[in-house]
DRENTIKE-953837 format. One record per residue (C-alpha): y negated, x negated, z. Coordinates in steps of 0.1 Angstrom, whole numbers, m for minus. Each point is the difference from the previous one (the first is absolute). Layout:
<zalos>
<zalo <Y,X,Z>>
...
</zalos>
This chain:
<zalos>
<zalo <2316,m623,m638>>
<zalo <m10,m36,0>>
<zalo <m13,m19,29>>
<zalo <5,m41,13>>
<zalo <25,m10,15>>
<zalo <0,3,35>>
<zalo <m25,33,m1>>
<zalo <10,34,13>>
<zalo <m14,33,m3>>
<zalo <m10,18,35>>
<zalo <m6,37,m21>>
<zalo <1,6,m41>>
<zalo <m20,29,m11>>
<zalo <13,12,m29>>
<zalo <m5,33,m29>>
<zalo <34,12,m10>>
<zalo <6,11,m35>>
<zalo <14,37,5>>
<zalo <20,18,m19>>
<zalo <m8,33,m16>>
<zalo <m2,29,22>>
<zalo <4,m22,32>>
<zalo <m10,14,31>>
<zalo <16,m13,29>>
<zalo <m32,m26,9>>
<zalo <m30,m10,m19>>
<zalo <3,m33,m18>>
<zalo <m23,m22,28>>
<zalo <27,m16,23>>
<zalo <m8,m26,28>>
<zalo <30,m22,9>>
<zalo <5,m22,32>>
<zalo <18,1,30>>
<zalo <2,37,m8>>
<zalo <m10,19,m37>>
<zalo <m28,29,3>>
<zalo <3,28,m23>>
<zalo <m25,24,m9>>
<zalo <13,34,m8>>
<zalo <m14,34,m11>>
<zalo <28,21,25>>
<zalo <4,m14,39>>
<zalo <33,15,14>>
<zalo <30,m16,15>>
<zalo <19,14,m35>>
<zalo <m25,m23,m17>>
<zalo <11,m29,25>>
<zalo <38,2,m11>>
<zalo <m11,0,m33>>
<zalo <m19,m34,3>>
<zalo <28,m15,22>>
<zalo <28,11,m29>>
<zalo <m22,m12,m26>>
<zalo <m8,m36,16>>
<zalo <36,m2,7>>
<zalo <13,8,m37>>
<zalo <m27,m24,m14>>
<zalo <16,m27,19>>
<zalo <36,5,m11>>
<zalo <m18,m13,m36>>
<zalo <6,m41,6>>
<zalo <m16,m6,m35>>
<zalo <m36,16,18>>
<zalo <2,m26,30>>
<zalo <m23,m24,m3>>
<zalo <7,m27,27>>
<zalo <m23,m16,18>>
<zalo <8,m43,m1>>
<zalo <m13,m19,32>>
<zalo <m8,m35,m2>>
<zalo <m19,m3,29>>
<zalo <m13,m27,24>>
<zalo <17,m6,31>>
<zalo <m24,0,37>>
<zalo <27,1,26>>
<zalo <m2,m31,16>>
<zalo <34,2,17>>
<zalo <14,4,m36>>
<zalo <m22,m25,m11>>
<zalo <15,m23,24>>
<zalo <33,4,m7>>
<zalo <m7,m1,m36>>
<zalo <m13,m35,5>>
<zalo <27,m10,23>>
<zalo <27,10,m27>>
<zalo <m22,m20,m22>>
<zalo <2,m30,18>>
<zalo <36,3,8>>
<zalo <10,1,m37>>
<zalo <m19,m32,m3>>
<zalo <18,m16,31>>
<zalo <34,9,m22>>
<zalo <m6,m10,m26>>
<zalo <m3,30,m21>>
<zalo <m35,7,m7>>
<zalo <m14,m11,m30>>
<zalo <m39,m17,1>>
<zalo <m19,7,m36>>
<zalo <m32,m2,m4>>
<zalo <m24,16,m24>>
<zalo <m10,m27,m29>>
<zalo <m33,12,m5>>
<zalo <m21,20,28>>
<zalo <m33,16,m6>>
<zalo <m29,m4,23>>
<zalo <m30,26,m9>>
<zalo <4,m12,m39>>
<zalo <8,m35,6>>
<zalo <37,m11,m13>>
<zalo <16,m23,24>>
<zalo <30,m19,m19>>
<zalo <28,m7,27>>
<zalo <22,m23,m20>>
<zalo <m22,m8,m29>>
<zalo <m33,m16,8>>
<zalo <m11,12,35>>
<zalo <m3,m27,33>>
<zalo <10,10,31>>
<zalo <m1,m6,35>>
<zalo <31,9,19>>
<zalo <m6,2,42>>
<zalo <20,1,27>>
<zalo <m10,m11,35>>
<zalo <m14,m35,1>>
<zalo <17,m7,m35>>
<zalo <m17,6,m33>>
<zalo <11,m11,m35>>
<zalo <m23,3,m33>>
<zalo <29,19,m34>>
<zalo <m11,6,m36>>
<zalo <33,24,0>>
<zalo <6,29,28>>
<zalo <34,8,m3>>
<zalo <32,3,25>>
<zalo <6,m32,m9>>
<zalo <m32,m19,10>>
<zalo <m4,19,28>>
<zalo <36,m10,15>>
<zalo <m4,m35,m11>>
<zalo <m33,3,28>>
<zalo <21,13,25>>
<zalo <27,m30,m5>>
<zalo <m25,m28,0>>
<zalo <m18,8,33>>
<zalo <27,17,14>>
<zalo <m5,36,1>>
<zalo <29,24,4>>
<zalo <m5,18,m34>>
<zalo <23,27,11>>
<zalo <m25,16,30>>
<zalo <m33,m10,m12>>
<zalo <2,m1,m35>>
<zalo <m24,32,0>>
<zalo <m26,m14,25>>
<zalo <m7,m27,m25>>
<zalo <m38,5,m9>>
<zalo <m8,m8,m41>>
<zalo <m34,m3,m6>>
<zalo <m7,3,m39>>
<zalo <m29,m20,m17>>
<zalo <m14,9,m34>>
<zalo <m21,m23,m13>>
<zalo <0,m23,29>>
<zalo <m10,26,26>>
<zalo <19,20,22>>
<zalo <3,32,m10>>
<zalo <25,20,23>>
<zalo <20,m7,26>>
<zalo <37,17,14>>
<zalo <29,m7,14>>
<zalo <34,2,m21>>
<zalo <11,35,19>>
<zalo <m31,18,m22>>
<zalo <5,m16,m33>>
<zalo <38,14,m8>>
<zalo <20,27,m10>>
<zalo <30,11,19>>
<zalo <22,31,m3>>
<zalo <24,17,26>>
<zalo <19,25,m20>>
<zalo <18,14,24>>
<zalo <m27,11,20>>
<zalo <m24,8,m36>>
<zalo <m24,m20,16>>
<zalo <m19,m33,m15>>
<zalo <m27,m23,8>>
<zalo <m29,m11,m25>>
<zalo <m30,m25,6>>
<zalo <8,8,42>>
<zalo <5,37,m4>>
<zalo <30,20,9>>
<zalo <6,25,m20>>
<zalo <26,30,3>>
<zalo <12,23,m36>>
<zalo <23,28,0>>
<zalo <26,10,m27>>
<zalo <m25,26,m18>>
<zalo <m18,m38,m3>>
<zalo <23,m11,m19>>
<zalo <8,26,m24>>
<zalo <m40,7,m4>>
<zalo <m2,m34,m13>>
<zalo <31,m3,m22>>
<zalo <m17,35,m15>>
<zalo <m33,m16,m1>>
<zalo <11,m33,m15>>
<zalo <20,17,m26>>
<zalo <m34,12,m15>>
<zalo <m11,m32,m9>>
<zalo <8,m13,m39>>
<zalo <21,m31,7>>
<zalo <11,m22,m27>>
<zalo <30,m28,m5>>
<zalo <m2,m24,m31>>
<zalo <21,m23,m2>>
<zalo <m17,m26,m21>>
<zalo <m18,m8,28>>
<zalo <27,m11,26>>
<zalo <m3,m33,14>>
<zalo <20,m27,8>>
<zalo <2,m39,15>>
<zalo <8,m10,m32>>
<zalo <m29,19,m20>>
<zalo <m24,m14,29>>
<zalo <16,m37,m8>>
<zalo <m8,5,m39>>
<zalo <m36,8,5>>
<zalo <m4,m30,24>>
<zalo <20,m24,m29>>
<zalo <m25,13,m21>>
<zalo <m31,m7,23>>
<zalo <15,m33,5>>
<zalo <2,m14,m36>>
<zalo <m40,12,m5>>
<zalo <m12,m13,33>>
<zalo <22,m26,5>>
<zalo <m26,m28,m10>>
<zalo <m27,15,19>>
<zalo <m21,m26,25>>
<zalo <8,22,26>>
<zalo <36,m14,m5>>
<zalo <m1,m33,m2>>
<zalo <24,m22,20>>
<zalo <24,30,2>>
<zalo <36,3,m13>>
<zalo <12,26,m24>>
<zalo <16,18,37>>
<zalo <m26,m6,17>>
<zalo <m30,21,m26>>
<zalo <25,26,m10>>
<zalo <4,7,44>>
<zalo <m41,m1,m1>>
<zalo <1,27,m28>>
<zalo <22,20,16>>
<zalo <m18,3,27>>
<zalo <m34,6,m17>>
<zalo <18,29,m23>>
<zalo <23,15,29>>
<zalo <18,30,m13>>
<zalo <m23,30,2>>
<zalo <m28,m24,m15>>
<zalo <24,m9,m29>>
<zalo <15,39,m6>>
<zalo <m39,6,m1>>
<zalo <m5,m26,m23>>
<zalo <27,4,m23>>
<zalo <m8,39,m4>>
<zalo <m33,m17,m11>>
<zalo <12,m26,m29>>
<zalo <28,22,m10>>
<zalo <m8,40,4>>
<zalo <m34,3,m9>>
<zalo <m13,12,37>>
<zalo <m34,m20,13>>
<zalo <5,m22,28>>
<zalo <m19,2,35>>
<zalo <21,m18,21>>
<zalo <m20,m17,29>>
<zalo <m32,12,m20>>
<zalo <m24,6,30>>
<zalo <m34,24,m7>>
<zalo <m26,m1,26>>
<zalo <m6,28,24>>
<zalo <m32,m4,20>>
<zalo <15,m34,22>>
<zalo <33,8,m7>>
<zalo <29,m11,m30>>
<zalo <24,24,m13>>
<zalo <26,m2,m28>>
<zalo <2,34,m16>>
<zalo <29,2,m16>>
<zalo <27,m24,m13>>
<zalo <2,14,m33>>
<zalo <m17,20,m28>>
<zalo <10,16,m34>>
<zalo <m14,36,m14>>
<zalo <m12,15,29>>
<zalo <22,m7,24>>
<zalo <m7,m21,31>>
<zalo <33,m14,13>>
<zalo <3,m16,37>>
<zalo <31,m23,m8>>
<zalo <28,m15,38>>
<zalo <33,m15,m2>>
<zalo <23,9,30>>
<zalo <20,17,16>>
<zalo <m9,18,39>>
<zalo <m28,19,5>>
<zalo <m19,m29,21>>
<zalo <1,m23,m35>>
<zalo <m9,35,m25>>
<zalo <m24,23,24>>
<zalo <m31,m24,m8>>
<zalo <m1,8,m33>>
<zalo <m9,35,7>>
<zalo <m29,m7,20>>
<zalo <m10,m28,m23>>
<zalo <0,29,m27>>
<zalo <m21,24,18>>
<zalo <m28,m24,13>>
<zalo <m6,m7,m38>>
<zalo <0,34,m11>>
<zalo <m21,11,26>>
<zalo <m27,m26,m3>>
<zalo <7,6,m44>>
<zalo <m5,34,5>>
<zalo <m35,m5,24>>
<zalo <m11,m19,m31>>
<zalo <2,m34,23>>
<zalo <23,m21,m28>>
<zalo <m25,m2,m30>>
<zalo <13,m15,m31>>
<zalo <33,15,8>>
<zalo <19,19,m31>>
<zalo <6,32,2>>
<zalo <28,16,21>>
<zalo <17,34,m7>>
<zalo <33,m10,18>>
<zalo <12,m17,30>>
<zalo <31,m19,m1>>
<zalo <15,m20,30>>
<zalo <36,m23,m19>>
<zalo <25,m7,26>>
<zalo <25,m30,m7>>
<zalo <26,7,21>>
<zalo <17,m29,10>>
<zalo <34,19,m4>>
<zalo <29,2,m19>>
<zalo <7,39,9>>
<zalo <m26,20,m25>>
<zalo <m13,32,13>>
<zalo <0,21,m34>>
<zalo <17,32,m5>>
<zalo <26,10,m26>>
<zalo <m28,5,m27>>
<zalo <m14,m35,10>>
<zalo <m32,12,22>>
<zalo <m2,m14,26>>
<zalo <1,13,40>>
<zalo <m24,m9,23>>
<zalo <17,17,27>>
<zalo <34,m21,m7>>
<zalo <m25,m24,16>>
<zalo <11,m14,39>>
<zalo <m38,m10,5>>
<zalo <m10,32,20>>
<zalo <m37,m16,8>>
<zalo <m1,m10,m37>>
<zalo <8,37,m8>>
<zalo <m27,12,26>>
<zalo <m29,m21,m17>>
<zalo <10,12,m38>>
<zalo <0,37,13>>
<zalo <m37,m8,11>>
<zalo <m9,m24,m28>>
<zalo <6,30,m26>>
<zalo <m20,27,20>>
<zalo <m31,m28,m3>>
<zalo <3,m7,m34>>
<zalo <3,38,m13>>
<zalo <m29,8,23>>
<zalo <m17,m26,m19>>
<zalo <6,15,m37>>
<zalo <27,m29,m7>>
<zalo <37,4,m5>>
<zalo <19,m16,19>>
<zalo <34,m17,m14>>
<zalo <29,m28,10>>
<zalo <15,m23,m18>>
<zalo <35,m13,16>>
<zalo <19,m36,m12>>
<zalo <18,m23,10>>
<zalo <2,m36,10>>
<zalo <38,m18,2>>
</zalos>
């Protein structure tokens, strides 16, 4: 049975395959709160024989099929104290504040670190960022005096795309946080609670997705530094330079071809895939960059990093495309057969098994996990197959 995350079933009506010469019930069953059987004999002898039966069919653990809950929480006392534990692990110190690079508003791509401008809010003070990160926003809090610690998730961002505002939230709704002790976690401002069957539905679901590890294309600082030399001694006497030190146009190039732009690129010059990095393709008022890169069919959604606030973008960015592709909303785009989102994990601990597969549920990214398991439902429902690609960046 296949359902979303965070569905249930209130009653499953269901035709059981019987075997020859069955007769205890016909093969129409009705399961809820209770299971209905039709039978050909009523009797209390009959009765026994149903209760033995269900009982002996549930010794069989193999037959179970369990029943994962990844639900949303609406207590608001538990809400509450969710949010207070939040905020205490802040006041200590030992909550971590990441935030997405990219968000997605209706099919509009909002780059957090790249090229968006922001507006960051908080009581009478305001300050205008090109980056949204932990770092900017604390560096807010220090210069007007705001205790980061206690109201670090009040902070308001308003995001602008193309000079107009286009969303605004407060910090609280735009990060990812996991208690998992309690299996609980909160996404974009929702608290959400999972149970173990969760877990081990989606290490089961995972495991059916092809995942591939090649090493050829790890990554590295000092890979990243030889493309840029090389950018450097062809652009170097470009107008757009001039006045510059040799320091001072190879910083400038770094910038413009920041690693996932270079591991794009590079794949480009030197493996024979077609390059849409930051390719945008109208959709009625809005921009959207399908996919990062292209080679045989394949449509591959390309993130370096390593939590699932840096990596869960790249899912979504995946399915807006292949939703509008599939609506027949991205003309001029080649054909796709196959979906591939490449992770770069910024790790040194690799994830592959003894027969060098690698294993998504090795993962510690549990939202990351959540948005593959629902990425790959999409994409078969679409007629595509869905496949990862894992490396690594040192």
């Amino acid at each position: 049975m296949e359902f979303e995350s965070g569905e249930s079933f209130a009653k499953l009506k269901a035709k059981e395959i019987l075997p020859d010469g069955f007769s205890l019930y016909k093969p129409s069953l009705e399961i809820g709160t209770s299971i209905r059987f039709n039978t050909d004999r009523d009797s209390l002898d009959r009765i026994i024989e149903l209760i033995c039966h269900v009982e002996e069919a549930l010794k069989n653990l193999e037959d179970k099929c369990k029943i994962p809950v990844f639900s949303k929480i609406t207590d608001k006392d538990y809400i509450a104290k969710l949010e207070e534990m939040l905020r205490d692990q802040i006041r200590k110190g030992q909550a971590v504040i990441n935030i997405s690079e990219l968000d997605i508003v209706g099919v509009t791509e909002v780059f957090n670190n790249n090229d968006g401008t922001f507006m960051l809010k908080y009581k009478r003070h305001e300050r205008e960022i090109s980056a949204l990160n932990a770092e900017s926003i604390r560096e807010f809090c220090e210069d007007n005096s705001i205790d980061y610690d206690s109201n670090v998730l009040d902070i308001s961002v308003v995001s602008f795309y193309n000079g107009e505002s286009v969303e605004t939230r407060v910090v609280h709704d735009m990060i990812d946080y996991i208690i998992d002790d309690e299996q609980i976690l909160l996404s974009k401002g929702v608290w959400y609670k999972y149970n173990d069957d969760y877990l081990e539905y989606l290490r089961d679901s995972l495991a059916e997705i092809k995942t591939v590890y090649d090493r050829q294309f790890d990554f590295s600082e000092s890979i990243h530094d030889r493309y840029v030399e090389d950018l450097f001694y062809a652009e170097k006497h470009n107008p757009q330079y001039a006045g510059l030190n040799d320091a001072q146009i190879k910083k400038k190039i770094k910038n413009k071809h920041y690693a996932e732009r270079a591991f794009n690129e590079l794949r480009s010059r030197d493996d024979g895939f077609i390059c849409y990095d930051r390719e945008l393709k109208e959709v009625g008022k809005e921009r959207i960059e399908v996919m990062d890169l292209y080679k045989d069919g394949f449509m591959y959604a390309v993130k370096i990093g390593n939590s699932s606030s840096k990596l869960c973008y790249v899912v979504d960015q995946s399915l807006t495309a292949l939703k509008l592709y599939k609506k027949g909303l991205l003309p001029g785009t080649p054909t796709i057969t196959t979906a591939v989102i490449w992770i770069i994990l910024e790790t040194d601990a690799h994830i592959e098994d003894n027969n060098g597969v690698p294993v998504l549920d090795k993962l510690k990214m549990l939202m990351l996990k959540n948005r593959l398991d629902q990425w790959k439902k999409s994409v078969r429902l679409m007629g595509l197959t869905p496949i990862i690609f894992i490396n690594y960046r040192t």
